[in-house]
N, C-alpha and C positions, 0 to 999 in steps of 0.2 A: 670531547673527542678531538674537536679541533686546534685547541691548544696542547692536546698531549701529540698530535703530529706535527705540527709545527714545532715543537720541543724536541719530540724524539733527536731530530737530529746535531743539534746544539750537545745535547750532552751525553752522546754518544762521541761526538769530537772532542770533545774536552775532557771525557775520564778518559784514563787508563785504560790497558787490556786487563790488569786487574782487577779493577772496579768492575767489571764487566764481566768475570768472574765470579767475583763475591754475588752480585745481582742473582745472579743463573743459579747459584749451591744456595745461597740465604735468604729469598726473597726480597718481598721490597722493603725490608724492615732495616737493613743495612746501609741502605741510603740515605742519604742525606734529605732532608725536609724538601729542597728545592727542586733534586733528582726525581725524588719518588712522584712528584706531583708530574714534572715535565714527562717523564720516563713511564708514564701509565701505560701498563700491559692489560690483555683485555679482560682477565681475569679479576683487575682489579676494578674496571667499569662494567665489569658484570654486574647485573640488578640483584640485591639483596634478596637472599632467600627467605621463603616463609617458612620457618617448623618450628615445633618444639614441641613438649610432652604436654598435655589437655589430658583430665579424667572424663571418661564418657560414662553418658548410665546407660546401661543394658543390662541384658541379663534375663534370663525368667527361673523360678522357686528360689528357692536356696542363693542364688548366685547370682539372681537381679544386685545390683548397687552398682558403684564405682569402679571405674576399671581405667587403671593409666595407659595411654595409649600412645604413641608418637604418630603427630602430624605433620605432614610434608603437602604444599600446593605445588600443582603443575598447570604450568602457564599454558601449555598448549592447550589444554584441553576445559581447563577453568573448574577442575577435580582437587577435594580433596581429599588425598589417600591418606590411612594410618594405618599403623602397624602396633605388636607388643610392644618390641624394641625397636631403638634408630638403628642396630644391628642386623635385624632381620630382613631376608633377600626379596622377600613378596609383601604385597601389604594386605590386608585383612578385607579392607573391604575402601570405598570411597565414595564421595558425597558430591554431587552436581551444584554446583554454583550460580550457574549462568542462571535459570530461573529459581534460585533460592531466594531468602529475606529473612534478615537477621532482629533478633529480638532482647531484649533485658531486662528481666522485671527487678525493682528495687526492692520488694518483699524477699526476692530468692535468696538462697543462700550467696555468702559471699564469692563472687568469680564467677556465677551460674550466667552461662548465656544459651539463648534457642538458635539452631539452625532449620529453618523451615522451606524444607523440597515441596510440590507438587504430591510428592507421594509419600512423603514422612517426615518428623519430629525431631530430628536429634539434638539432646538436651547434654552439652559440654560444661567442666567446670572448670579454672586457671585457679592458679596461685593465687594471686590478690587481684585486688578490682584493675589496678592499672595494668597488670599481663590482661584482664577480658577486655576491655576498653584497645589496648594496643592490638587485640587478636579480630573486634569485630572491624576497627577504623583499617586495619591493612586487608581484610577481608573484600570489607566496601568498593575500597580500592581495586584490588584485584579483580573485581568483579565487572568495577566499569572500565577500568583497560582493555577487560575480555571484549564488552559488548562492544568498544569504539576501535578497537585493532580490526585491520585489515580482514577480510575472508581467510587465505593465506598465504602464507610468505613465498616471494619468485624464488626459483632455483638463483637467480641470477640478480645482482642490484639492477635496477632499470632506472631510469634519467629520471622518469615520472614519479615514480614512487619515493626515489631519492630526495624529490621537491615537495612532497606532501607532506614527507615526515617532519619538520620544523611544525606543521598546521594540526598535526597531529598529537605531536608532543605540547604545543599552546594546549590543545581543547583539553587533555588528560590534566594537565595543569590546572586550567579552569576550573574542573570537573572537582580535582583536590583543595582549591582555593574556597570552592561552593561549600562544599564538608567541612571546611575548617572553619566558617561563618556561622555552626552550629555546635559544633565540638571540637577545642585546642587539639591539635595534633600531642596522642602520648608518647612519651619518651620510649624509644626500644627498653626493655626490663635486663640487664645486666644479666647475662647468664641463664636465663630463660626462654630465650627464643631464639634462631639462629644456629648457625654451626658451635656456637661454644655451648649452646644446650642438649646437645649432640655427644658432645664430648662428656657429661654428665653423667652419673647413673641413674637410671629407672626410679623412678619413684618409688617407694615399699611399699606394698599391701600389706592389711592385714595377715590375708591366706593367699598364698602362690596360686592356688586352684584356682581363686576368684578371680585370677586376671587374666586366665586361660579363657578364648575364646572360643566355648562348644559349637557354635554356629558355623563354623571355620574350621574346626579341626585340623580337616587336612592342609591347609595353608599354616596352619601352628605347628602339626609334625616337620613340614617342607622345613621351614625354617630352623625349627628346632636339629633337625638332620646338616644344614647346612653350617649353621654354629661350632656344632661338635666337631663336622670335618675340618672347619678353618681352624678352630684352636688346635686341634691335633697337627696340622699340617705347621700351624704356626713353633708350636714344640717341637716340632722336628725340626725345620728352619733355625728355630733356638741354637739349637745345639751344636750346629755345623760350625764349618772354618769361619775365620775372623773375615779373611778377607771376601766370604761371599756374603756378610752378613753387611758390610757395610755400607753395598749401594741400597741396599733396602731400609737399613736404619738411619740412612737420611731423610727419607721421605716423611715421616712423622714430626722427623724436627721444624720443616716448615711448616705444619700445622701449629706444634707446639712449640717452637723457641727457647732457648734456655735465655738467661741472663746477657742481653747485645753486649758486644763486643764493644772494651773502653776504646773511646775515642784518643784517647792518651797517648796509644800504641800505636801509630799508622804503619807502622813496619813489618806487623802482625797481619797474617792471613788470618780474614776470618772464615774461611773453609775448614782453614784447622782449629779452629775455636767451636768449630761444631758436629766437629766427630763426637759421638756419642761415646758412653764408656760403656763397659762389658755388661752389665747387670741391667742398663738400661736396654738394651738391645734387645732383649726378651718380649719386654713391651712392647717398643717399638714394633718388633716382629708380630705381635699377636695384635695389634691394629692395626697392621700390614693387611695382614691375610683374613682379617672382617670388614677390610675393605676391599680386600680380591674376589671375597663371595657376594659380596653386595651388586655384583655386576650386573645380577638378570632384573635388578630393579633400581636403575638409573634414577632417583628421583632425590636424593637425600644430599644432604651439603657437600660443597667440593673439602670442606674440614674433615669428610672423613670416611668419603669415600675415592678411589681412586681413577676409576672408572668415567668422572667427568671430564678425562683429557679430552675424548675425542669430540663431545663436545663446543671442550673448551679451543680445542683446534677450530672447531668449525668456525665459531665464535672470530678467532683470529684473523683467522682466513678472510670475514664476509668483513672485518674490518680493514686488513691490507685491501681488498679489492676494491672497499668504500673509497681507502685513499688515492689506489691506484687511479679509480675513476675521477677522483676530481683533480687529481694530477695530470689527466689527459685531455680534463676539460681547460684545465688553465692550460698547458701546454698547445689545445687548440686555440684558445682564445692568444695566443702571443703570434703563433704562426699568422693566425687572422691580421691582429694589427703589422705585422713583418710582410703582407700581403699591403694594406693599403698604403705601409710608408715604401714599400720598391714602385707601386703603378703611381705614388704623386713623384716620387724621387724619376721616374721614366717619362710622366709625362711633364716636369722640368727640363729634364733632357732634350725633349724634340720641341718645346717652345724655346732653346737655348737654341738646339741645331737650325731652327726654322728662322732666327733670329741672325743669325749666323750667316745663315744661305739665301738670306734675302736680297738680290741685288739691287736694291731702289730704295732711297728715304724712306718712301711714303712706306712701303711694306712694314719697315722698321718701325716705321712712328705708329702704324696699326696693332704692330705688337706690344708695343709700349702703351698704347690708349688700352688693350686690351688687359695687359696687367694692372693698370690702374683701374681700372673697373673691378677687377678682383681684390686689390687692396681696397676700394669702398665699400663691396660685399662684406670683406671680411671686418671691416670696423663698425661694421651696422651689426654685425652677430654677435662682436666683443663687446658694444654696446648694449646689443639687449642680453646679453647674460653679467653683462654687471648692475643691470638694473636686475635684472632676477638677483645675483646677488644680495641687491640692496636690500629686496624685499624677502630676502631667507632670512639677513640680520635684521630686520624689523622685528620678523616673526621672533629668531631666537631671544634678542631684545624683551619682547612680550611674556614670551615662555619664561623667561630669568625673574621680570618682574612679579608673574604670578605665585613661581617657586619662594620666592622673597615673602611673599605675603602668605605664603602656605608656610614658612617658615616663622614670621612672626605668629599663623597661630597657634603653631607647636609649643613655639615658647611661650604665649598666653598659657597654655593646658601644661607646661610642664612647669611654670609660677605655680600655677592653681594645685596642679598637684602638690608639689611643695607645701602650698600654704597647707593644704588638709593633712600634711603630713603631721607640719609643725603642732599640727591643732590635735592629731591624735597622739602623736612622743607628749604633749601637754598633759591629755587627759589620762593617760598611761598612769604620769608619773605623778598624777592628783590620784589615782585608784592605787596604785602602790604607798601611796603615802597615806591614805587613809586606813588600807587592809594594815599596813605595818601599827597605824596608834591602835587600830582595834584589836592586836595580838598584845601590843604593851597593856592592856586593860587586862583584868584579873577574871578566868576564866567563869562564864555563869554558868550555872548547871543546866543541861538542856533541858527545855521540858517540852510538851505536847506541840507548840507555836513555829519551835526551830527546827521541830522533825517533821513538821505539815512544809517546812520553807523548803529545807533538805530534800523533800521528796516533788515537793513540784520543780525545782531547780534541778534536779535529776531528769525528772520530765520533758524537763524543755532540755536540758542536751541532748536525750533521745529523740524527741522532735525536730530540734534543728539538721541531726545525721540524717534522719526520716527524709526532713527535706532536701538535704543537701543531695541524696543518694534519688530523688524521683527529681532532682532540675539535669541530674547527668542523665537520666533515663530519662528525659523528657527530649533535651539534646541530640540522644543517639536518636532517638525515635523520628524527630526532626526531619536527621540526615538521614537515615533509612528514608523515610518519606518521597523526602526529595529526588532520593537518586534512582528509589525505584520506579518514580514519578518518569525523572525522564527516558529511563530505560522503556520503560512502556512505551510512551511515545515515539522513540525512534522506534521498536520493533514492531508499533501499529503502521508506522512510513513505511517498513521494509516488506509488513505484509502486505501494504496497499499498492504499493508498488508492484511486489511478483503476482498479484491479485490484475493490477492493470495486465502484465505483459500474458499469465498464462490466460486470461480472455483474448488477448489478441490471437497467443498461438490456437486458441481453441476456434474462432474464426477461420483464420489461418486454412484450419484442418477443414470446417464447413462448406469454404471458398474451393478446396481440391478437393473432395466431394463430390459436392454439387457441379465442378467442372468435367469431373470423372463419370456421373452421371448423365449427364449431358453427352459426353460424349457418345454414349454408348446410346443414348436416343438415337443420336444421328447415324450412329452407323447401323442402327436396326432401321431406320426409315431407308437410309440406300440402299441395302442389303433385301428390303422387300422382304415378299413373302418364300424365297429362294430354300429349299432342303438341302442342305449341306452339312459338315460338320462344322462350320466356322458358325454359320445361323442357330444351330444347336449349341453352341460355346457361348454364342453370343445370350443366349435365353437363359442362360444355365446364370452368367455373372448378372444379367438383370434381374434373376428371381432372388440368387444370394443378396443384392444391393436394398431390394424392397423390405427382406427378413432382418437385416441389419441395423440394430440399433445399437446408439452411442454407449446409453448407459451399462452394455454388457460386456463391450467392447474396451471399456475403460471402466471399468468396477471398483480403481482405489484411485479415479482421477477426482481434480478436487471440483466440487461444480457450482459453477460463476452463473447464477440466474439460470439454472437450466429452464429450458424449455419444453413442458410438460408432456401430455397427451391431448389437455386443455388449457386453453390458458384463463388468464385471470378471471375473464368472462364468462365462460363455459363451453367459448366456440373451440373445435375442434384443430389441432395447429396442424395436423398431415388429413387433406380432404378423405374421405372411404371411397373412393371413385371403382369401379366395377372394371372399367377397360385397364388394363395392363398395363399400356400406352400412360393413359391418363394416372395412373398409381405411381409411373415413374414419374413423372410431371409434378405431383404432388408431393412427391420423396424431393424430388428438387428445389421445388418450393419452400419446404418444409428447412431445408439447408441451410438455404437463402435467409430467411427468416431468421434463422439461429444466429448465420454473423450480421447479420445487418442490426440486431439486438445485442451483442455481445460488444461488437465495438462503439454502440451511441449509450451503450448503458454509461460507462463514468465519461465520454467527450460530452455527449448530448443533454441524457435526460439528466441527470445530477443538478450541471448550472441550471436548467430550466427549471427542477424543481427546487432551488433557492430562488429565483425572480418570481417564482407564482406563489413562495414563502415570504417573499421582501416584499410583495405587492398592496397586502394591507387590504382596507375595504376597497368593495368593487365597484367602480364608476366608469363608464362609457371615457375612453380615452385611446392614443394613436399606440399607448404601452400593451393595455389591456387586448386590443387589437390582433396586433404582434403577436403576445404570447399566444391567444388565441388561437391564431392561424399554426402556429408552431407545436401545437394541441398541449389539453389541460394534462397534468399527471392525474394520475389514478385515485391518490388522496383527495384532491380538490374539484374531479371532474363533480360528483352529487351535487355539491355547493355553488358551484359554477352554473349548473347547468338551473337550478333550482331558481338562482338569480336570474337568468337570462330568457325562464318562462314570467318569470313574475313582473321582469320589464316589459315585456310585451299583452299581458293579461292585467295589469292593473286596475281595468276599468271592467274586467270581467268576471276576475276571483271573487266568489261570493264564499265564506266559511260556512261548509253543512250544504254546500248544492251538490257535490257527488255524491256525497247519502242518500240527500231526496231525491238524487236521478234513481239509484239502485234500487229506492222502493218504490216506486213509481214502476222501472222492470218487472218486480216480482208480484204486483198486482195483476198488471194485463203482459202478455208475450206480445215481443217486435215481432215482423214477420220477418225482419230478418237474423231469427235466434239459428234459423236452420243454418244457413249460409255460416252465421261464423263459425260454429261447431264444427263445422266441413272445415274450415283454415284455422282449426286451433292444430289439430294433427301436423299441420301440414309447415307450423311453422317452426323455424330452422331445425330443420333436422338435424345437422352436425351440431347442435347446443345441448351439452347434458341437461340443462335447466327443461329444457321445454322435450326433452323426451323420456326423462329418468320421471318413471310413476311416481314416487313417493315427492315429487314436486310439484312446491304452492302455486308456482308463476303459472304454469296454467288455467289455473282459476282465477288468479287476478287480471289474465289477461283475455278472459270472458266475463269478469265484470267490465275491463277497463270497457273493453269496446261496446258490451251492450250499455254502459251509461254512456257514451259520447251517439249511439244512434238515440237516443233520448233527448242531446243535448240540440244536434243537428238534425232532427228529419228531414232534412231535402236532399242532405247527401245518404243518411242512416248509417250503410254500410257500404264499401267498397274494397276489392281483394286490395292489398296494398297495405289496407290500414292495420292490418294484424302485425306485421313487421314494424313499424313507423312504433305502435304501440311497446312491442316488444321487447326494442332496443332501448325505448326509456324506463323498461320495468327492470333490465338487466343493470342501469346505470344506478338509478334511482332510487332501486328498491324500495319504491315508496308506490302503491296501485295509484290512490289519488295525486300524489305528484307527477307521472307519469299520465293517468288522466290529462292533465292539464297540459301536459309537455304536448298529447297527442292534440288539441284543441288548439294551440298554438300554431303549431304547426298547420293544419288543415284552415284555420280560418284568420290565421294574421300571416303567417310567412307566407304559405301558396297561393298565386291570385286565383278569385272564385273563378267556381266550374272549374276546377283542375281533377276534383274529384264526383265528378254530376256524371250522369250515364252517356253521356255523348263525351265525356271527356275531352271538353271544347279547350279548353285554358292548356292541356297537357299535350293538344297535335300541333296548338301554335307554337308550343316551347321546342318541339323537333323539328318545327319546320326554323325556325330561329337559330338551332342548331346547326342544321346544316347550311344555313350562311355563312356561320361563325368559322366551319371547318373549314368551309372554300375560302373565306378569306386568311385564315392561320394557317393552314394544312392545305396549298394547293396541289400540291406533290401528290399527297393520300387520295383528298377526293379525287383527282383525276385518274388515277388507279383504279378505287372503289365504282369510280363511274362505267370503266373501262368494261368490268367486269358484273356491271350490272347488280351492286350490292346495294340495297337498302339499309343504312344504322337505322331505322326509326324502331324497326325490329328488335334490335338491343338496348337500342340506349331507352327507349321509354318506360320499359321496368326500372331503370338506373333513377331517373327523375322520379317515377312515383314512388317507390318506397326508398327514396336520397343513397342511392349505394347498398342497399342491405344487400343480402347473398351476395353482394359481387367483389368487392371488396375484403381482404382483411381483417379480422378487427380493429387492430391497431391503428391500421390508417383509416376504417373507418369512422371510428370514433375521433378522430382528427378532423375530420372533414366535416362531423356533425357538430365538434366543436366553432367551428368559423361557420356553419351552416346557420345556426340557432342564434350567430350576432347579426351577419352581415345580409342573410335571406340566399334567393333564387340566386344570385349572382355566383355562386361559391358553388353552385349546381355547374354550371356554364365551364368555370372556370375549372374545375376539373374532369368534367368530362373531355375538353380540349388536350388536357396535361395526358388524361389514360392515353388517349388517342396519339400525342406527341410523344409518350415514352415508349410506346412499342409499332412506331410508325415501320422502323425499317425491318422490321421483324412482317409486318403486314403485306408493306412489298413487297419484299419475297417472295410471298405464293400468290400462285397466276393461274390458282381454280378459285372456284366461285364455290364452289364446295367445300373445299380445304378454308377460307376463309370463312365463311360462316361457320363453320367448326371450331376455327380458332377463336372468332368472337365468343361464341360461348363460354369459353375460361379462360382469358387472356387477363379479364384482371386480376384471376388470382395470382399469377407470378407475379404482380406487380409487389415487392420487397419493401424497396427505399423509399420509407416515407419522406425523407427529408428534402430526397431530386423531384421525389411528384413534387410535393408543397413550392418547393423554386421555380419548377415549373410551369403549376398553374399561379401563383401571384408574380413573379417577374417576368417569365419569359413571353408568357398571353399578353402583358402591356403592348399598348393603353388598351384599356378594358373599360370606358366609359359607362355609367348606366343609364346616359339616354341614348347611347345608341340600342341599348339592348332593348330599351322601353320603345325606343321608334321603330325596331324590327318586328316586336310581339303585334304594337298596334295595326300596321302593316298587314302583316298575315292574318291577323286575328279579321279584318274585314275582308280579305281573299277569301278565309276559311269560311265564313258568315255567307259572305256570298254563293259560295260552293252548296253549302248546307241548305239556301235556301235552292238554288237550282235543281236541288238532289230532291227536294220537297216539292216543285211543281214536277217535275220528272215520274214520280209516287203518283201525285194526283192525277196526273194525265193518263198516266198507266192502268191506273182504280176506273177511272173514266170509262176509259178505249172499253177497258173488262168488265164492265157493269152494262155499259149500250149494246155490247153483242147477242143476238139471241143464241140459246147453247143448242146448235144440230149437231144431230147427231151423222157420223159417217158409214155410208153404206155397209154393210156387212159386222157392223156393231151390234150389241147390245148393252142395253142399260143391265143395270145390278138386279133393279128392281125384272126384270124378264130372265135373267139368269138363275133369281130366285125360284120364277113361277114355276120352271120348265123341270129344276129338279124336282 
């Protein structure tokens, strides 16, 4: 394209008005070799059409076989239409490409190839193997044009797209260079495929009927009606005046040409050399007007149909535009440089006038020092670009030397070939000299020996076609392979792509939601308990927002990780809360939840679940750590967590002790069977696991506990432990591994007496707490103080059973992930973070009611697991663990002390109330005299 604009103008100056002429009536067949090439119209860098006549099988009874069809591809759409004839105005039926896959068996019949859709078979047959071979290789092609072309083309060129297409047309290149590393590119087939196969007649059938399309009918009558009318109208047309016959009897002759005009004659128009004569005009006319009717189905060669001017306009068009625009680009690029040669040519000027209007030496000689200074500039730049110079001709220097020796070993291999040449013209003419003495020999009579030779020699010619015909079907199959290969893969990119962005939009929509909600909390908390119609409005959108769910809302949306009823666990992801208030709280929740899962699914968890796939075995380390904290996936949490009882119990797993604990239960009853029974109901209610009847985990979570009150009788049982238990039955799914997870936990992770009846170890850890808060969270406690709040109320359920009910799942099991490495500290450390992430949400309210109300369920809206996690390991630094450990010990003897004053306080009391004698008060009576008197 760019050397045919570059040219256009050249030899348009230089021909004639006549040449110019001839061009316009003759095509470009009248020009001269060097013209036609510079002079390309865009008809002629139009892409090579696909068609030609293919027998299809179809058919059902009688009329199943062969049936010749005409096939035409259309780029737009990556379709391939056919029709009876290249004549007919509709096409029969057409075949999807974009996900088809092409096939060739070397048993089939000769020419047979498969076309295979998603939804059907179509079994084609060509002329000879090289039309099937040229039909599936331009096929292939066409196909991945389709997949690597643009979405669609701008109304308009654009600067960008303009720049891409060069990258574009490399990869398509590539893409063809790939296929042809499997299978030679076949020669176009002369007269078989293309506009001049167009021009052809129909194949013959057998029987007329058999090619008629019953499935179709009515598109076979359509056409059949529109044939008749063209030929008729074309015979009418026939017969008319000469002179109106002969702008339309030229038209033909550019497709068809007669004999070019001698070049002998330059004196001669060749306009008039291609007036057609009388008898020809008939035809011409009746391929006129089958190409007039061809119009409602644009898809067939511009050889012969008429119809793709406007097209062909368009075509023209978007290429004058192409040129106009890079004419306006270079036209700005000259203005640009005519821009910086006036502002140095100006500022010459006033270092000339300034020079000029200097009254004093010294000015003069500043100006002069100053231009010297610029002539030093400038020979340091013309220096170092002659040294770059240098080093460009180094390079092309190098590049020459290597071409040189990529040269000499062509010509090694084209010696070598040689010599093998020489060596088979040798052996040629030693087998010809031989078959010639053995024909001068006097004929033998064959017998049984030369007709055994005769037929395996026959044999093997049919074996070597055998093979020859499955290494070309081994080849195509190859590049089928290959290309469907990559097709796959970028359309696996593109799905994973619009997969990433409709999770974002789907967030997105969570995030206005959940803020939509919210807001309508708020304005039903101002709004009060007020009777109005706006409070009435307001109830009405808060009851619709509760009833609303996603999946109904969007029934052919596509869904990225939806978020269930349950999630993976069992626990419930929208709480059943009874207050109205609190349902909307949970619907918000519940939002929250959705995006904050939807946008860490491919940023977050993905790469996390390659590093705890990359991690290999597991050993105590600052990696293992890390990932820890940043919680296991779901695959590896069992394994993980199975490790991290077993590091801690090693000196205590005996194989076959949770057995013998369980029979050891069912001989004699704990006294505390009753107790757990009471807390098997009672545990998580929101989990299908432990409240759907037909489920096992409650029974394994009345053995777990009544073998660990076997294991430990000094603690037995304690409310707490049913959770602690629970949540390793849910991970684990293993009773005795979970066992052991709970034994872990109560007697290596928690310091003792954290679970004994005075629960000594669990009021030092609150009162350690609330150190921690005054010292991290001055702001808060000074508030809570204000108002008179105790946390020990809240947060001590939090410590005894590590987060259960309060937390999430997701983040809970995060937290017990870094719990089960690092111990109590990781307790500490996010009870400070819960506290830090909805501190100013806490200040806020300035009742003492209102806030212990919120305590209640504040950590369920906690969402982001990834801000808590920041939170409690970065933002609580330094987090020492002897200061922790010098705080417990601390209070633990405050609290000791207490305990024991609380204890002579008791006896003193027993004391006082033992030494009194018991008088009675006047006007009493004893039971015993109340009795008598009835």
């Amino acid at each position: 394209m760019e050397g045919a604009q570059e040219k256009s103008p050249e030899s348009s100056s230089s021909a004639p008005g006549s040449g110019e002429s001839t061009a316009s009536a003759g095509g470009p067949e009248v020009l001269p070799p060097e013209e036609s090439e510079g002079c390309a119209r865009p008809l002629e860098t139009a892409p090579k059409k696909l068609c030609g006549y293919l027998s299809k099988f179809g058919g059902k009874g009688p009329l199943r076989g062969w049936k010749s069809r005409w096939f035409f591809y259309d780029e737009r759409k990556c379709h391939l239409y056919y029709s009876r004839t290249a004549q007919d105005a509709n096409p029969l039926d057409s075949i999807d490409l974009s996900g088809a896959v092409f096939d060739c068996k070397a048993d089939a019949e000769e020419g047979t190839f498969e076309i295979k859709t998603p939804t059907r078979v179509i079994t084609l047959k060509a002329a000879t193997n090289q039309v099937m071979l040229y039909w599936l290789q331009q096929l292939q092609m066409k196909r991945w044009e389709f997949h690597n072309s643009p979405p669609a083309p701008p109304a308009a060129p654009d600067a960008a797209l303009a720049g891409n297409e060069p990258a574009l047309r490399l990869e398509l290149e590539q893409g063809a260079a790939e296929l042809q590393e499997f299978l030679c590119p076949v020669k176009t087939p002369p007269g078989l495929v293309g506009a001049d196969a167009a021009l052809q007649p129909a194949p013959a059938m057998p029987q007329a009927l058999q090619n008629i399309s019953l499935k179709h009918l009515g598109t076979e009558i359509q056409n059949t009606m529109c044939n008749i009318r063209g030929n008729r109208q074309a015979q009418g047309a026939g017969h008319g005046p000469p002179g109106e016959d002969s702008p339309q009897s030229r038209e033909p002759q550019k497709e068809e040409p007669p004999s070019p005009p001698d070049p002998s004659t330059p004196g001669k128009d060749p306009a008039d050399s291609l007036k057609p004569a009388p008898k020809p005009s008939l035809t011409a006319n009746l391929i006129q007007k089958a190409k007039r009717q061809n119009s409602t189905f644009p898809l067939f060669a511009e050889g012969l149909t008429r119809n793709r001017t406007a097209q062909e306009k368009a075509l023209a068009l978007e290429q004058q535009v192409l040129m106009l625009t890079k004419e306006l680009k270079s036209q700005k690029e000259l203005v640009r440089i005519l821009h910086k040669a006036l502002e140095a040519a100006q500022q010459e000027k006033r270092v000339t006038s300034a020079y000029l209007a200097a009254a004093e030496d010294k000015d003069r000689l500043e100006l002069v020092r100053h231009k010297v200074r610029q002539i030093v500039e400038l020979g340091q730049r013309v220096e170092a670009l002659e040294q770059e110079r240098d080093g460009l001709a180094q390079t092309v220097s190098l590049r020459e030397q290597e071409v040189q020796e990529l040269r000499q070993h062509v010509q090694l291999l084209m010696d070598k070939s040689e010599a093998k040449q020489q060596v088979i013209c040798k052996l040629s003419e030693k087998l010809i000299q031989d078959s010639m003495q053995l024909s001068d020999k006097p004929p033998v009579p064959p017998d049984a020996t030369d007709s055994d030779f005769l037929s395996q020699q026959e044999k093997m010619e049919h074996l070597k076609d055998d093979m020859e015909a499955y290494r070309t079907q081994n080849r195509f199959l190859n590049s089928e392979i290959h290309q469907v290969t990559k097709i796959w893969r970028k359309v696996a990119e593109k799905e994973r792509a619009l997969l990433m962005k409709c999770a974002y939009l789907q967030a997105r929509n969570c995030q206005v939601e959940s803020k939509y909600l919210a807001g309508l909390r708020r304005l039903q908390e101002a709004m009060g308990s007020e009777a109005s119609e706006c409070a009435e409005l307001l109830r009405q959108l808060i009851q619709e927002a509760l009833q609303w769910e996603a999946s109904e809302a969007s029934a052919e949306a596509v869904e990225l990780s939806p978020i269930s009823e349950y999630d993976e666990y069992g626990f419930l992801t929208v709480p059943n809360y009874e207050v109205e208030d609190l349902k909307l709280l949970a619907k918000i929740q519940a939002l929250e939840v959705r995006s904050h899962h939807l946008l860490a699914h491919e940023a977050m968890e993905r790469p996390l679940r390659e590093r705890w796939a990359a991690l290999g075995e597991l050993a105590p380390s600052v990696e293992l750590k890390q990932l820890l904290r940043m919680g296991v996936s779901q695959e590896h949490r069992p394994h993980v967590w199975r490790w991290l009882v077993h590091r801690r119990l090693q000196h205590l797993q005996v194989p076959g002790h949770y057995q013998e604990l369980l029979s050891r239960g069912q001989t004699c009853k704990y006294p505390a069977a009753r107790q757990i029974e009471l807390d098997l109901n009672r545990t998580f209610p929101n989990n299908k696991h432990f409240t759907c009847p037909t489920s096992s985990l409650p029974d394994k979570l009345r053995r777990v506990l009544l073998a660990f009150s076997w294991q430990n009788p000094s603690i037995g049982y304690c409310q707490g432990l049913n959770r602690l238990a629970a949540i390793a039955l849910l991970v684990l799914d293993d009773e005795e591994s979970a066992f052991w997870c709970l034994v872990a936990i109560v007697e290596t992770i928690m310091p003792a007496d954290y679970y004994s009846k005075t629960l000594t170890a669990s009021q030092v850890d609150q009162r350690v707490l609330q150190d921690l808060l005054s010292e991290k969270l001055p702001r808060l406690m000074a508030h809570l103080g204000q108002h008179r709040v105790d946390l020990s109320f809240i947060t001590l359920n939090w410590f005894l059973v590590v987060f259960a009910d309060s937390l999430i799942s997701s983040i809970l099991l995060q937290v017990w992930d870094a719990f089960l490495y690092e111990g109590t500290k990781v307790l500490f450390r996010y009870a400070l973070a819960i506290f830090k992430y909805n501190e100013e949400e806490i200040i806020r309210l300035q009742d003492s009611l209102e806030i212990y109300q919120y305590l209640r369920f504040f950590t369920k809206t906690i969402c982001n697991s990834r801000k808590l996690m920041n939170i409690a390991f970065n933002d609580m630094n330094p987090f020492p663990m002897r200061q922790l450990q010098q705080l417990r010990t601390a209070h633990r003897e405050r609290l000791e002390a207490e305990l024991r004053e609380l204890e002579l306080l008791k006896a003193e009391y027993l004391e006082t109330r033992a030494s009194l004698d018991p008088v009675m008060p006047e006007g009493c009576t004893s039971e015993d005299e109340g009795d008598a008197e009835a």
